[in-house]
C-alpha positions as CSV (number, residue, x, y, z in Angstrom):
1,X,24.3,26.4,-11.4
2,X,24.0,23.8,-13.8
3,X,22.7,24.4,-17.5
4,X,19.5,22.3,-18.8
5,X,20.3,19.9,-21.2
6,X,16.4,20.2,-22.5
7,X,15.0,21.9,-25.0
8,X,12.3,24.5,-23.3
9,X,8.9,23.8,-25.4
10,X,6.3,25.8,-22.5
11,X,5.1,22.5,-21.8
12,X,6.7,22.3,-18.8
13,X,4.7,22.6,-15.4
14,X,4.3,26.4,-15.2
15,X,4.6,27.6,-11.4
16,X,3.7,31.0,-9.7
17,X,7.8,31.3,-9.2
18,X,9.1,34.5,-11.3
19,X,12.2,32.8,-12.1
20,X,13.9,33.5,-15.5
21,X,13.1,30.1,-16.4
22,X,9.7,30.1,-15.5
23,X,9.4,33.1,-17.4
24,X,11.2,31.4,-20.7
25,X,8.2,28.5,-20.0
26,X,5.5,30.8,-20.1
27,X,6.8,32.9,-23.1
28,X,7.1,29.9,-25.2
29,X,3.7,28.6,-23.7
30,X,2.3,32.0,-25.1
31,X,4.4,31.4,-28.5
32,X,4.0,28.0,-29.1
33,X,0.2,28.1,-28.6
34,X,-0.3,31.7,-30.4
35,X,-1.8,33.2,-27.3
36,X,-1.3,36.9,-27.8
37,X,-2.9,37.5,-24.3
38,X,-0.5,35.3,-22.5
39,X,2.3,36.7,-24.5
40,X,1.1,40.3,-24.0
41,X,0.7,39.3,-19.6
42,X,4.7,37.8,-20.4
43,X,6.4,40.4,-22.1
44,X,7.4,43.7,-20.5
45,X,5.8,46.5,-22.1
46,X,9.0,48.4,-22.3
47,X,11.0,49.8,-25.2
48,X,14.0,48.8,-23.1
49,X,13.0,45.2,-24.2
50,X,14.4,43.5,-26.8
51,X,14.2,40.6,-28.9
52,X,17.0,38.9,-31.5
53,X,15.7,36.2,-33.7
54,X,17.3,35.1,-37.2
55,X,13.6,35.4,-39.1
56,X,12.6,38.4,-37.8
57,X,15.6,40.5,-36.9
58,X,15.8,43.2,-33.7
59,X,12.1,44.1,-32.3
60,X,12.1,46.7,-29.6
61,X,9.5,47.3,-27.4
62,X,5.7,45.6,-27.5
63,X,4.7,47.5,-30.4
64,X,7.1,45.8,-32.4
């Protein structure tokens, strides 16, 4: 395994593979373009998921 080097924008070509890293493209895709839908169709609407970011803090779960 080698680590990319690239930042990941969700510009990339997005494939049909459900790789983690086509799943990172799509998030930030969904993210980058404001696209609740997409993001909603990425994200695992689970409150076992969980998401750290230095703004924002810990969300749990979709509703979050």
């Amino acid at each position: 395994m080698h680590p990319i080097q690239e930042a990941v924008t969700g510009r990339e070509g997005q494939g049909c593979s459900s790789s983690p890293y086509q799943a990172l493209v799509q998030f930030y895709c969904a993210f980058n373009s404001s696209d609740m839908k997409m993001m909603s169709e990425n994200w695992a609407q689970s409150d076992d998921i969980a998401m750290d970011n230095p703004l924002g803090g810990i969300k749990r779960g979709w509703t979050e």
